[in-house]
Backbone as CSV, one residue per row, in Angstrom:
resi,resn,N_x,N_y,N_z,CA_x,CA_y,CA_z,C_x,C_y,C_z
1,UNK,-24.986,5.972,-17.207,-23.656,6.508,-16.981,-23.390,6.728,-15.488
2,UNK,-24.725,7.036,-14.483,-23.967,7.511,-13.328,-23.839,6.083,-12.882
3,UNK,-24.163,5.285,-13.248,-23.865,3.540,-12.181,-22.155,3.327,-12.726
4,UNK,-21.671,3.965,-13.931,-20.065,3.641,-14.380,-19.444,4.337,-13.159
5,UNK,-19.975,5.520,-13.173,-19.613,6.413,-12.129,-19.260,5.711,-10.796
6,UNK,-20.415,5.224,-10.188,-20.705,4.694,-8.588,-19.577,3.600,-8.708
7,UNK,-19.530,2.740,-9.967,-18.598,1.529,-9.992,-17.211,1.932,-9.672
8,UNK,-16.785,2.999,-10.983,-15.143,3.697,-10.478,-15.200,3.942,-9.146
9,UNK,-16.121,4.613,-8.587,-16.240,4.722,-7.010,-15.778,3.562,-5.935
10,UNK,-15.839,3.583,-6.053,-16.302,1.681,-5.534,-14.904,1.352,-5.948
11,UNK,-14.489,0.589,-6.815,-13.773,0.144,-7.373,-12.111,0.792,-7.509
12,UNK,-12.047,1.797,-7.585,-10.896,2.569,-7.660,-10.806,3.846,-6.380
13,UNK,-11.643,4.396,-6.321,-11.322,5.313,-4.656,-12.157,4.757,-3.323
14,UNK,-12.676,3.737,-3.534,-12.320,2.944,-1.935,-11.453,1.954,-1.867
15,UNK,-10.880,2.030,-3.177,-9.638,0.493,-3.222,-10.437,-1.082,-3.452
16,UNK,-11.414,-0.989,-4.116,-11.584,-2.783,-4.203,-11.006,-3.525,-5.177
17,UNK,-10.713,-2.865,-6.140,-9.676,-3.560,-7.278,-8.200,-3.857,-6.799
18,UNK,-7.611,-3.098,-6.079,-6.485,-3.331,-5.681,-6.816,-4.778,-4.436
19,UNK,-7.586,-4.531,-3.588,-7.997,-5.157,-2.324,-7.953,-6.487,-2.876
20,UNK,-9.314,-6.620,-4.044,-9.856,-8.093,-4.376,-8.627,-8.351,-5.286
21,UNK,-7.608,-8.206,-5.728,-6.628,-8.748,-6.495,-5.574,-8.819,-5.567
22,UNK,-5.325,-8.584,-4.859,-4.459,-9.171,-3.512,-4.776,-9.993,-2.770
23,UNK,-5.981,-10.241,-2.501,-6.910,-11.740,-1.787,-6.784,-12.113,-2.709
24,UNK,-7.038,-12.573,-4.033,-7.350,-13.125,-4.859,-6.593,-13.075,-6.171
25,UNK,-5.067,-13.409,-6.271,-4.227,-12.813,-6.784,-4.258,-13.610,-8.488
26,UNK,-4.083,-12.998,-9.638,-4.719,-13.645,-10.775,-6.412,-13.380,-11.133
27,UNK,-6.902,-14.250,-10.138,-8.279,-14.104,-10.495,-9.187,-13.067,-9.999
28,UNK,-8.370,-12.052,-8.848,-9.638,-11.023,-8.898,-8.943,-10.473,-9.762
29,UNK,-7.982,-9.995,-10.448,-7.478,-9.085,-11.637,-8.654,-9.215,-13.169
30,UNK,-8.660,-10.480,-12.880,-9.576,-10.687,-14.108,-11.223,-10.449,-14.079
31,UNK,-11.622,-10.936,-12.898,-13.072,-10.268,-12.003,-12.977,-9.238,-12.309
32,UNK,-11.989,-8.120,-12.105,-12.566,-6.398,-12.133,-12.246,-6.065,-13.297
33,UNK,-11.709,-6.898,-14.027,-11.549,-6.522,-15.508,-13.211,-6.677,-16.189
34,UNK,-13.299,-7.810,-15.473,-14.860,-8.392,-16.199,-15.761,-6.876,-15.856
35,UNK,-15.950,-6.575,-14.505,-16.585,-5.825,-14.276,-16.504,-4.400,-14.665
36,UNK,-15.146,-4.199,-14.940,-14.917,-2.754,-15.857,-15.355,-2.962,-17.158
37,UNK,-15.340,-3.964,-17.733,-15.871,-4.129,-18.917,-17.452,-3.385,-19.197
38,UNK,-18.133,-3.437,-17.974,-19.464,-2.865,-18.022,-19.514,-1.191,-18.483
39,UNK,-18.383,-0.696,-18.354,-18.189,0.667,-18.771,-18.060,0.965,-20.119
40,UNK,-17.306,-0.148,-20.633,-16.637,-0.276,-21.947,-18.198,-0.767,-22.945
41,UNK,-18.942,-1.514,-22.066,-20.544,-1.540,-22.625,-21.611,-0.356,-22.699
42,UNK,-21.808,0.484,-21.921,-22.422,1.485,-21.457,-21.675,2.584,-23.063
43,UNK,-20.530,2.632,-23.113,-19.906,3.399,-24.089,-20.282,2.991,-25.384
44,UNK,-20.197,1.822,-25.711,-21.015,1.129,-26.809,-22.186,1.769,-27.168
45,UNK,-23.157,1.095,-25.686,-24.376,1.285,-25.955,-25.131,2.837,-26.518
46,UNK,-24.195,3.944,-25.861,-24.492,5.293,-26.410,-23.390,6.211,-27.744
47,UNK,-23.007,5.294,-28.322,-22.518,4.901,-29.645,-21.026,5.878,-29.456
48,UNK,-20.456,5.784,-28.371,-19.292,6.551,-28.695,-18.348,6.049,-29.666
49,UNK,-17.651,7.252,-29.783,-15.756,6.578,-31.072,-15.545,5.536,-30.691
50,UNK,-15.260,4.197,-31.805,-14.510,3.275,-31.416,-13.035,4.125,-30.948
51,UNK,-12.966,5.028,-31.260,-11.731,5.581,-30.829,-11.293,5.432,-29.196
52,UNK,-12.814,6.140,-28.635,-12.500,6.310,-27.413,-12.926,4.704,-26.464
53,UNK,-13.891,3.454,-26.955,-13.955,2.611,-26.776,-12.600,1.580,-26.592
54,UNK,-11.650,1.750,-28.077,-10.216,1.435,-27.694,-9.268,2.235,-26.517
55,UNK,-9.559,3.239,-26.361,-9.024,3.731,-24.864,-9.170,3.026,-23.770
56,UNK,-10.523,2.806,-23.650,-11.001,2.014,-22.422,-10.638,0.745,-22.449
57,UNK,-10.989,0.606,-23.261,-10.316,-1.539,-23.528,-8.576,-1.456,-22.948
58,UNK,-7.648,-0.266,-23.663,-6.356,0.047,-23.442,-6.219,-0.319,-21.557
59,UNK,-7.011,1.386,-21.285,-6.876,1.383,-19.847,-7.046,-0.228,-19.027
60,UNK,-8.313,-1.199,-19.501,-8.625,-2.449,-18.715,-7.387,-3.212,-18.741
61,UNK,-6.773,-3.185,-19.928,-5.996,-4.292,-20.243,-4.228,-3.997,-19.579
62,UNK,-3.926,-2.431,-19.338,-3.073,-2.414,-18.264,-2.778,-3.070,-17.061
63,UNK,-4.528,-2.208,-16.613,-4.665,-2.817,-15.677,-4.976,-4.107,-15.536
64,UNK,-5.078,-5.091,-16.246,-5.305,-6.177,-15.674,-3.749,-7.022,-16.074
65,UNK,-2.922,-6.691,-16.937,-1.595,-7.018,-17.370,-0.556,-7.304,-16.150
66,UNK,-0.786,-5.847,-15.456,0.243,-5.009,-14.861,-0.247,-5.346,-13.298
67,UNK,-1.567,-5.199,-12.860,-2.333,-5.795,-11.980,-1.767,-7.398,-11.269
68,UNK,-1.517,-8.141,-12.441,-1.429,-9.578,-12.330,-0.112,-9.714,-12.052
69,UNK,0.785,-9.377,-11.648,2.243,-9.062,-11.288,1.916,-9.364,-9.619
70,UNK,1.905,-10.298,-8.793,2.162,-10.376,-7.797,2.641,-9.135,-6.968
71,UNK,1.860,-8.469,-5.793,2.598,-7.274,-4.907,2.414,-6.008,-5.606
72,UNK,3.585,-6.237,-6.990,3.874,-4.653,-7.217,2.595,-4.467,-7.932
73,UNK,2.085,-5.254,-8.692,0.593,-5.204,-9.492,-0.191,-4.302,-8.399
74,UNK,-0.440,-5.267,-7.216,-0.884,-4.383,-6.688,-1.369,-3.424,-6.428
75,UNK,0.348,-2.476,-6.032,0.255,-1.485,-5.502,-0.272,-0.829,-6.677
76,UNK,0.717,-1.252,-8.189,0.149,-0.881,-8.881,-1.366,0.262,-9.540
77,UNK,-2.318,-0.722,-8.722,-3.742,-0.771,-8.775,-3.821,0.568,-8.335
78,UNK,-3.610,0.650,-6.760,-3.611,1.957,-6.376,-3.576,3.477,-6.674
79,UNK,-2.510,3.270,-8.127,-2.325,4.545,-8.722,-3.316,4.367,-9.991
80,UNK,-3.224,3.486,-11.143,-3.797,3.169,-12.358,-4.853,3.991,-12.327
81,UNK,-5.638,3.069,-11.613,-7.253,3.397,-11.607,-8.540,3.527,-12.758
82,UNK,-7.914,2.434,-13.925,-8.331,2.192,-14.683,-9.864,2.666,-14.732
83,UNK,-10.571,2.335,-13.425,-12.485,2.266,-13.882,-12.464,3.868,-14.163
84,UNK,-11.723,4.579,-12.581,-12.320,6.147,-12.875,-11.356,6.340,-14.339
85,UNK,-10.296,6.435,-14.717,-9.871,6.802,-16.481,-11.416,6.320,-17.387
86,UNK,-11.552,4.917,-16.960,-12.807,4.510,-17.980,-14.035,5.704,-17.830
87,UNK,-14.283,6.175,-16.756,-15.791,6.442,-16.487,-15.597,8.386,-16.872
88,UNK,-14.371,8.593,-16.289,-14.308,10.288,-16.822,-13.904,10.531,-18.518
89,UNK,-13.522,8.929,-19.215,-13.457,8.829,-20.602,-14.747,9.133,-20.904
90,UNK,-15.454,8.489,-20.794,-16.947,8.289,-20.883,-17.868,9.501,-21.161
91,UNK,-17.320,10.102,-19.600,-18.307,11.471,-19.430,-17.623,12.402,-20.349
92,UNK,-16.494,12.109,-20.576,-16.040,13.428,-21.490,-16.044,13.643,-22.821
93,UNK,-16.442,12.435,-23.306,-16.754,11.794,-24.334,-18.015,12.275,-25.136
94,UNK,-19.062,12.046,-24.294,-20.357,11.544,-24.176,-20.873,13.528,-24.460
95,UNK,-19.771,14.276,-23.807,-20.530,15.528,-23.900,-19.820,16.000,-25.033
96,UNK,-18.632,15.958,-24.940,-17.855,16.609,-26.706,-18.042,16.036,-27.658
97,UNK,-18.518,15.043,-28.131,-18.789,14.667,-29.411,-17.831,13.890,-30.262
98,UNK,-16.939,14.530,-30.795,-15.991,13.781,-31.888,-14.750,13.948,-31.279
99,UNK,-13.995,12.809,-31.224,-12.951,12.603,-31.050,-11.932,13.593,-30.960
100,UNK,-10.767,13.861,-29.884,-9.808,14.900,-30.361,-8.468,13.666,-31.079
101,UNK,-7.709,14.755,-30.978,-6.409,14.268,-31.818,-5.564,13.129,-30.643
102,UNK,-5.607,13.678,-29.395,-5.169,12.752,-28.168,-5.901,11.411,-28.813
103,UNK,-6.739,10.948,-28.687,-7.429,9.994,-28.632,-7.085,8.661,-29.481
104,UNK,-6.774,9.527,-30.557,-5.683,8.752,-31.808,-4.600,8.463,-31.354
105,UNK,-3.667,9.460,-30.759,-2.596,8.973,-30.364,-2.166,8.493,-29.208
106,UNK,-3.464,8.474,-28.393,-2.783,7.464,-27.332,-3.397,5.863,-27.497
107,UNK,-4.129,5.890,-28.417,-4.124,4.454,-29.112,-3.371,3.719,-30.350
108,UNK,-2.727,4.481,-31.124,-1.775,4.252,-31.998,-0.143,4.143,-31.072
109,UNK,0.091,5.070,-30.191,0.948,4.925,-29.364,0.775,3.378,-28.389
110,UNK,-0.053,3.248,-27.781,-0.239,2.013,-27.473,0.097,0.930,-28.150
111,UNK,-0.488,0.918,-29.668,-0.557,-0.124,-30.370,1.235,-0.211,-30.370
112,UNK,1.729,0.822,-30.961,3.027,0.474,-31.110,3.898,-0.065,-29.625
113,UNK,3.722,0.722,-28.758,4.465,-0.051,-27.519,4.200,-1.628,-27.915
114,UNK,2.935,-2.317,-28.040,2.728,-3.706,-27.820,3.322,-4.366,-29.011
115,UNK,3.326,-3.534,-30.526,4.311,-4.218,-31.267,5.954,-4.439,-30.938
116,UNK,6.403,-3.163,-30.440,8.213,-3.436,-29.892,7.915,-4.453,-28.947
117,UNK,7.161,-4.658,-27.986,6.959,-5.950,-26.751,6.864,-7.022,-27.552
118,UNK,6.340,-6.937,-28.644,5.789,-8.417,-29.267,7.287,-8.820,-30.367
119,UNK,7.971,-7.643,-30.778,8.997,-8.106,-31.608,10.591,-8.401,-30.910
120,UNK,10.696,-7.643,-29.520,11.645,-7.679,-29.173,12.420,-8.584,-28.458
121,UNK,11.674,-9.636,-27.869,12.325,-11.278,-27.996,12.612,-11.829,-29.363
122,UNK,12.388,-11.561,-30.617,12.724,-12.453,-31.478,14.156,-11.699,-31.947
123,UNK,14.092,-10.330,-31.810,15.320,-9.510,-32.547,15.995,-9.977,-31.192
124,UNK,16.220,-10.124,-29.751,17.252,-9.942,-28.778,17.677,-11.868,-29.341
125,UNK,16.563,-12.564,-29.392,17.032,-14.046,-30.004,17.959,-14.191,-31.542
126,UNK,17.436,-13.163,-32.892,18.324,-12.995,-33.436,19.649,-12.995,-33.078
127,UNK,19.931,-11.896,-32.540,20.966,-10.982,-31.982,21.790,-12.460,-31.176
128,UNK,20.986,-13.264,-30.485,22.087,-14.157,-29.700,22.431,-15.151,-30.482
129,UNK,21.845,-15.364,-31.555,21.938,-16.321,-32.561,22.989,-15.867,-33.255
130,UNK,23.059,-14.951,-33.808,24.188,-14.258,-34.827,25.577,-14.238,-33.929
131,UNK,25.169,-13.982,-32.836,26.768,-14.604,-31.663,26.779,-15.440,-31.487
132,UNK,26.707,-16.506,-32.044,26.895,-18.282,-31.651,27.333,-18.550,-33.308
């Protein structure tokens, strides 16, 4: 757990996720995704909630969504900070035990944001269809 630690370090408060996805626009987004992923392993490995495992996957996949946006991704990066969310998930996790009620709902909440994203081109295409 403390190497998740040193990584958020690294990675989110000296700025290399933001840094290496601005040199490297697309593909370092996906690099520090890879490499946050190592957190999302470490959580595995000491059998936390899939609950709180889908958090972390949540947090990567912002960031690497929202990341991949040319510029504002970016700056993006700067605030997110996906690894440290991953790594103080982790630790907080790791010492309380069972899941709270947050945990549910900011993954059921998630889920639903990505269903309205996923349905709402076909209803705005309805919608232009039914005016023609």
């Amino acid at each position: 757990m403390a190497r998740v630690v040193v990584l958020a370090d690294w990675l989110d408060d000296r700025y290399l996720d933001p840094l290496i996805g601005f040199v490297l626009p697309g593909a370092g987004d996906v690099a520090m995704t890879v490499v946050g992923l190592y957190a999302v392993w470490v959580a595995v490995r000491h059998r936390l909630p899939p609950i709180v495992v889908a958090r972390m996957l949540r947090n990567l996949a912002i960031d690497l969504l929202v990341g991949a946006i040319p510029l504002l991704g970016d700056l993006f990066d700067f605030v997110w900070k996906a690894h440290r969310k991953n790594a103080d998930l982790l630790l907080e996790r790791h010492e309380l035990g069972p899941s709270p009620l947050r945990d549910w709902a900011a993954v059921l909440g998630s889920a639903l944001v990505l269903l309205v994203a996923l349905t709402a081109p076909f209803v705005v295409i309805a919608w232009l269809v039914s005016k023609l």
